[in-house]
DOBA-444545 format. One record per residue (C-alpha): x negated, z, y negated. Coordinates in steps of 0.2 Angstrom, whole numbers, plus 2048, in hexadecimal, padded with zeros to 3 digits. Last residue first. Layout:
BEGIN
+-----+-----+-----+
|   x |   z |   y |
+-----+-----+-----+
|   X |   Z |   Y |
...
+-----+-----+-----+
//
This chain:
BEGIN
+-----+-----+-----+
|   x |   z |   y |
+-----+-----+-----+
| 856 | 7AD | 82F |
| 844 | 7B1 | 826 |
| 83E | 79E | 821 |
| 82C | 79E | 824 |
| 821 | 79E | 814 |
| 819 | 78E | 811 |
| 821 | 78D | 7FD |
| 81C | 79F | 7F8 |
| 808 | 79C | 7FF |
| 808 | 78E | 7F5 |
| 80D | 798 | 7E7 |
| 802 | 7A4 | 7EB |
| 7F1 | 799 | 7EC |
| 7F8 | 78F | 7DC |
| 7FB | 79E | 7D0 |
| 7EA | 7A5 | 7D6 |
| 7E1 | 797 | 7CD |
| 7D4 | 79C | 7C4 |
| 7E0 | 79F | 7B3 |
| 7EA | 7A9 | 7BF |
| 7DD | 7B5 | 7C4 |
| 7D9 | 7B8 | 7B1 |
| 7EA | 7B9 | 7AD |
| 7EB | 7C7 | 7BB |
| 7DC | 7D0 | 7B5 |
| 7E3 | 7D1 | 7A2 |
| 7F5 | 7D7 | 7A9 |
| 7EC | 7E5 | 7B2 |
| 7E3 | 7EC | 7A5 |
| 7F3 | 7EA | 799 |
| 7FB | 7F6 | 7A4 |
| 7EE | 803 | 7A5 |
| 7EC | 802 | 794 |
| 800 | 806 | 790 |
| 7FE | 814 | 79C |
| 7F2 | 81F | 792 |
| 7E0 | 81F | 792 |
| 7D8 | 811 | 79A |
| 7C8 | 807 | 794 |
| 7C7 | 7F7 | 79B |
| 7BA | 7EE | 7A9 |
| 7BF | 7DF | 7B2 |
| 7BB | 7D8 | 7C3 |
| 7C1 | 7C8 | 7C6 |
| 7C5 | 7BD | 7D9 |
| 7CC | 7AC | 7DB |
| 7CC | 7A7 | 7EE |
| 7CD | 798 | 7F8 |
| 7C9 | 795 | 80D |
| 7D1 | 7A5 | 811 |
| 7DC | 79B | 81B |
| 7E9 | 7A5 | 813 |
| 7E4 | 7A1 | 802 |
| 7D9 | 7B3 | 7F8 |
| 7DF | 7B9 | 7EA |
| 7D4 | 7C5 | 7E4 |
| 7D4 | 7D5 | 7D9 |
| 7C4 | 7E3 | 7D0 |
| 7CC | 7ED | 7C4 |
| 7BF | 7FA | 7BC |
| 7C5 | 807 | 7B0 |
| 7BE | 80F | 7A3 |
| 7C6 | 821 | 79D |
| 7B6 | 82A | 7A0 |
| 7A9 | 81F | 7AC |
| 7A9 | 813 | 7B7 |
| 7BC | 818 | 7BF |
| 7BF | 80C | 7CD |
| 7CD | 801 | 7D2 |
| 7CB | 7F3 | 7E3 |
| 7D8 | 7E8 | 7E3 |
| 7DF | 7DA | 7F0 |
| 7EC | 7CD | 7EF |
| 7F0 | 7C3 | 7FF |
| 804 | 7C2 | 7FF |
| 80F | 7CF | 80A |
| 812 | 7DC | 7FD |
| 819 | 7D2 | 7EF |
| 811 | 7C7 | 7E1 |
| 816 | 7C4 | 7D2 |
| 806 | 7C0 | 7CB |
| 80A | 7CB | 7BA |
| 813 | 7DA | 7C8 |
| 804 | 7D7 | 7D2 |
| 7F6 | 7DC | 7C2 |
| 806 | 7E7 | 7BD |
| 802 | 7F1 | 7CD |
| 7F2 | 7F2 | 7CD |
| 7F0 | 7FA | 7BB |
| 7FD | 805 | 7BE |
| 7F5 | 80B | 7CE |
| 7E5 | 80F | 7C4 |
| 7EE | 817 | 7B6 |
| 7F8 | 823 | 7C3 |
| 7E7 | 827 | 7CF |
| 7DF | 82B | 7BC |
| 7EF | 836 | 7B7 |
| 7F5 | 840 | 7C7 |
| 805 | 843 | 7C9 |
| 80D | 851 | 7D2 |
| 812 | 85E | 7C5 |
| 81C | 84F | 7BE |
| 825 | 84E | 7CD |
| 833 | 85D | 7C5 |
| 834 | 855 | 7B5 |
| 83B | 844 | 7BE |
| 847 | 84E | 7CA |
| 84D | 855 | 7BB |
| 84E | 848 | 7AE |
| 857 | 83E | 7BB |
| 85A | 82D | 7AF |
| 852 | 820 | 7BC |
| 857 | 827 | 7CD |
| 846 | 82C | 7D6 |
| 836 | 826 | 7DD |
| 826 | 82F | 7E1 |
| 818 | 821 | 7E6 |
| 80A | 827 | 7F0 |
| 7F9 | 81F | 7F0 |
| 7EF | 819 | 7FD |
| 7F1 | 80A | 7F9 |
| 7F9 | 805 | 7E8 |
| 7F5 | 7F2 | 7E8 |
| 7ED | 7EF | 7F9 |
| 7DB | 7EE | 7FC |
| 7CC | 7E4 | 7F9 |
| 7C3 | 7DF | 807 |
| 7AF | 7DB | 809 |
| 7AA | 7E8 | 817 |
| 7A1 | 7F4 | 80E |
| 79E | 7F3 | 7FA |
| 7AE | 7EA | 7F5 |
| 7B7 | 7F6 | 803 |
| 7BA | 7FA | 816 |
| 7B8 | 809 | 81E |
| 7B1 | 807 | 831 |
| 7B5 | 80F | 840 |
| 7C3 | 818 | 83B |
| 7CB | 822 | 84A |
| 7C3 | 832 | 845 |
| 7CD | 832 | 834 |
| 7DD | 831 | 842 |
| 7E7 | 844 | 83B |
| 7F5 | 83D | 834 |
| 7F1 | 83A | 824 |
| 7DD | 832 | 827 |
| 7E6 | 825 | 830 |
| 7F3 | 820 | 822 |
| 7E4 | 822 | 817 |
| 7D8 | 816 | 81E |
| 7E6 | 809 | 81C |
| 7E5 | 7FC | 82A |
| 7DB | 7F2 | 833 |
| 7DB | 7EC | 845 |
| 7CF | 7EB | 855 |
| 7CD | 7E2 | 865 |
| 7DC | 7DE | 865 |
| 7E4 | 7D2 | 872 |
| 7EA | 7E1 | 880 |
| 7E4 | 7E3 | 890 |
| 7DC | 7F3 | 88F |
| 7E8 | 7FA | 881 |
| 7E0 | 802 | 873 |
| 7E5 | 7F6 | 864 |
| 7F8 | 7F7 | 86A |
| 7F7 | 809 | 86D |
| 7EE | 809 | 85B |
| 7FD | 7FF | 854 |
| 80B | 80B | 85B |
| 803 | 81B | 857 |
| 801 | 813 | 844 |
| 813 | 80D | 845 |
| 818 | 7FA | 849 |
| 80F | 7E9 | 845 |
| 800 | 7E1 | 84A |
| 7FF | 7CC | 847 |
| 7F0 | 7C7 | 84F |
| 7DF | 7C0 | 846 |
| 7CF | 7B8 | 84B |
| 7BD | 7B9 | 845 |
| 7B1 | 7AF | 844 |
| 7B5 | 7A9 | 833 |
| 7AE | 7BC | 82C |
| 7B0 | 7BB | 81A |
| 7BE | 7AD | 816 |
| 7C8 | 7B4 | 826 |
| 7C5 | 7C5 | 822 |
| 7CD | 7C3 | 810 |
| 7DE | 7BA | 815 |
| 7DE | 7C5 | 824 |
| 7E1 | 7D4 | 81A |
| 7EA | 7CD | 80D |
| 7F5 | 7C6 | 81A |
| 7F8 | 7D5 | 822 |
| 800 | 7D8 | 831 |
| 7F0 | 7DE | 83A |
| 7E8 | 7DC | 84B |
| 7D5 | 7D4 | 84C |
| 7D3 | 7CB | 85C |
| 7BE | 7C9 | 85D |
| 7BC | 7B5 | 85F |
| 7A9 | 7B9 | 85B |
| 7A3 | 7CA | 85D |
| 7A4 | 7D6 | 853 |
| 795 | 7DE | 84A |
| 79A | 7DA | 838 |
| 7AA | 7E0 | 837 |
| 7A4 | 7F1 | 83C |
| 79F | 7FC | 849 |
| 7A0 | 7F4 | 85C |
| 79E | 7FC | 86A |
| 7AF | 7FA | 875 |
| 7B7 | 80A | 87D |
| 7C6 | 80C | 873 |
| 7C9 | 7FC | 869 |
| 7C3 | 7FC | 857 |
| 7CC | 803 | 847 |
| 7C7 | 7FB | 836 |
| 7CB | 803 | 826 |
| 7D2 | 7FE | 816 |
| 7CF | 806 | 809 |
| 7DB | 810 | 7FA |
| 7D2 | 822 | 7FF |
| 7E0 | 82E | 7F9 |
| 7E8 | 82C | 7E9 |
| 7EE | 83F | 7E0 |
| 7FF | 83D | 7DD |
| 80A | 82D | 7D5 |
| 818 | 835 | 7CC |
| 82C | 830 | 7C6 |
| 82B | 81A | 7CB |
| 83C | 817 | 7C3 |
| 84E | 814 | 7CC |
| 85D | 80C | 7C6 |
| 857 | 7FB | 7BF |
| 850 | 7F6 | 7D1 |
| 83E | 7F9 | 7D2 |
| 832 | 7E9 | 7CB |
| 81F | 7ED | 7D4 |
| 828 | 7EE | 7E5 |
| 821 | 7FD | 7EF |
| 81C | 7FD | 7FF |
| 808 | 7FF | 7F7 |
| 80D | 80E | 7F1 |
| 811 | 816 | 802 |
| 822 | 81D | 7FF |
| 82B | 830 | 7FA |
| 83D | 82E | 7F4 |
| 844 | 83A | 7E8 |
| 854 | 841 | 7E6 |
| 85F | 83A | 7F5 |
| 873 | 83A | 7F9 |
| 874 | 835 | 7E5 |
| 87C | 824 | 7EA |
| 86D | 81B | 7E2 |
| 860 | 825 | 7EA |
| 86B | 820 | 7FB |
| 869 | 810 | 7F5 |
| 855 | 812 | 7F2 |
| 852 | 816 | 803 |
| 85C | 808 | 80B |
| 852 | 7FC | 7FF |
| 83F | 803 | 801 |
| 834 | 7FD | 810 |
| 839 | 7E9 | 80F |
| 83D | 7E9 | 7FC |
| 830 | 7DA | 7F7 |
| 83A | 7CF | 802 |
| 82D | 7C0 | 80A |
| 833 | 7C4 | 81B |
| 827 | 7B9 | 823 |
| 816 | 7C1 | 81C |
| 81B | 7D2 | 826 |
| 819 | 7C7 | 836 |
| 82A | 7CB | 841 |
| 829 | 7D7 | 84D |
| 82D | 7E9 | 848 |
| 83E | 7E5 | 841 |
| 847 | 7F5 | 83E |
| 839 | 7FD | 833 |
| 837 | 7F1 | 826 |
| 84A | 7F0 | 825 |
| 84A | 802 | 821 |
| 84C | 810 | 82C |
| 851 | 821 | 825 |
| 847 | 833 | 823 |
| 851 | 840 | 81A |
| 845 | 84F | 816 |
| 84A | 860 | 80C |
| 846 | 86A | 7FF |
| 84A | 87D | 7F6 |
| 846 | 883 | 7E7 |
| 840 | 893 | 7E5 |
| 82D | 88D | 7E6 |
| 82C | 882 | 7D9 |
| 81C | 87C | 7D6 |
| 816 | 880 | 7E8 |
| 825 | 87B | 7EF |
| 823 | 867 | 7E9 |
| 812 | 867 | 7F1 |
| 818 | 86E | 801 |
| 827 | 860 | 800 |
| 81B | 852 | 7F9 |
| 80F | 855 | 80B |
| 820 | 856 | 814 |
| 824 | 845 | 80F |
| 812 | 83F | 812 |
| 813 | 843 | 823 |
| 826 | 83E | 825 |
| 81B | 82D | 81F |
| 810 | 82D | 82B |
| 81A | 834 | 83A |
| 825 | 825 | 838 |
| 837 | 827 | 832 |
| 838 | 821 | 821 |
| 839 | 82C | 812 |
| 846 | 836 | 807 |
| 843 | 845 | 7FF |
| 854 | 850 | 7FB |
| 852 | 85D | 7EC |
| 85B | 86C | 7F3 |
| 869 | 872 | 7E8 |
| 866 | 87F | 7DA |
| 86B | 890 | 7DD |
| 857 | 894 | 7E1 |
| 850 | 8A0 | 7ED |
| 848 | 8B1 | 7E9 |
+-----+-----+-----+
//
């Protein structure tokens, strides 16, 4: 028996990964509520249209979201599925952040050229090529492995490994979201996962997390995403996320976190700031007990006055004033 009601409309971006993860929310979504009925628009954003420009030049915090959120605003959408990380910390007055599901793996991952030997950060050679459009990324990896160098790598996940792969090509390997690959089917791809403990980076606020937004005051939509969240991945993400909302930082500066659950309502948050050169860093680690959301927050408000108290402030606001001018 099918529903009366009207479709709930999930908008997403047009990449194979996040239709992935769209349809991922979809199948969830008619499990709870199986006569209900729900469909996918997918859209470009501006993120999505320029393919070319570093992701550090644009400087807006909104690159992957703004087109999605008006058409959440005009009501031609219900909920909008994103990568976490894509997400600005401060949302526009009219939507709210509804659920975060279950977190996959939050690392990074290293991916090396088709045919070449290598197996980790470590064993590359020196003046190795690696892709990525991260300045986090490449902020960390310079100050760890100097021998290394770095090339902007932008497009789709298809689109960046046939970059990476190609015989002639720059790369001889790139990093990126161990999730996004393990998503679509690429976990065989990953060469190397990348954390505190292996391969020394810290990743992105929110990765590999979803984040289900909708229009602020939709007690439906809202009641009906609740079935998807998941608490710990919820107060972990919190956490991170008001560490950058307190730095003020946006997707394309070098913060990196690492949460962990040490034991029963205790949570770890580990952060850096690391300068571009990856010649300066200020990193903490901080352990606070985490029951309700409140907690989560205050966690990550403590860490990012820690940060800021051994100079982060300065590293990103230096990194603020050399941004290139986006025309």
């Amino acid at each position: 028996m099918t529903s009366s009601q009207p479709p709930v409309r999930i908008g997403t971006r047009r990449s194979n990964l996040a239709v992935v993860q769209a349809e991922g929310i979809r199948a969830s979504l008619q499990k709870l509520a199986p006569t209900r009925s729900f469909e996918i628009e997918t859209l470009h954003t501006l993120g999505d249209k320029d393919k070319s420009t570093a992701l550090y030049s644009f400087g807006a915090k909104s690159l992957w979201t703004a087109e999605l959120e008006e058409k959440l605003n005009s009501g031609e959408l219900d909920v909008i599925v994103h990568c976490l990380k894509d997400m600005p910390t401060t949302l526009p007055s009219t939507c709210a952040l509804a659920a975060i599901p279950l977190r996959d793996d939050p690392r990074d991952a290293l991916i090396v050229k088709s045919g070449l030997p290598y197996t980790s950060l470590a064993t590359l050679p020196h003046g190795a090529v690696v892709g990525t459009s991260s300045v986090r990324r490449s902020a960390q990896l310079r100050r760890l492995y100097p021998h290394l160098k770095f090339a902007n790598l932008r497009g789709n996940v298809e689109t960046r490994l046939a970059k990476v792969d190609h015989p002639e090509g720059e790369y001889t390997c790139m990093v990126m979201s161990a999730a996004g690959l393990e998503r679509i089917g690429l976990k065989g791809r990953i060469t190397q996962y990348l954390g505190s403990k292996d391969g020394g980076i810290l990743h992105a606020v929110g990765q590999g997390a979803l984040g289900l937004e909708i229009r602020k005051g939709d007690t439906a939509t809202e009641q009906l995403l609740e079935g998807l969240a998941d608490v710990g991945s919820t107060l972990a993400c919190l956490a991170e996320r008001e560490l950058m909302r307190t730095l003020e930082g946006g997707c394309s500066v070098p913060i990196g976190v690492e949460t962990e659950w040490v034991e029963q309502g205790v949570l770890r948050v580990r952060a850096i700031v690391v300068s571009l050169d990856g010649e300066r860093a200020v990193e903490e680690t901080v352990d606070g007990e985490v029951r309700v959301v409140d907690e989560a927050v205050r966690l990550g408000r403590e860490v990012a006055e820690k940060l800021v108290r051994g100079g982060a402030d300065r590293i990103l606001g230096e990194i603020n004033e050399t941004r290139p001018a986006k025309e």
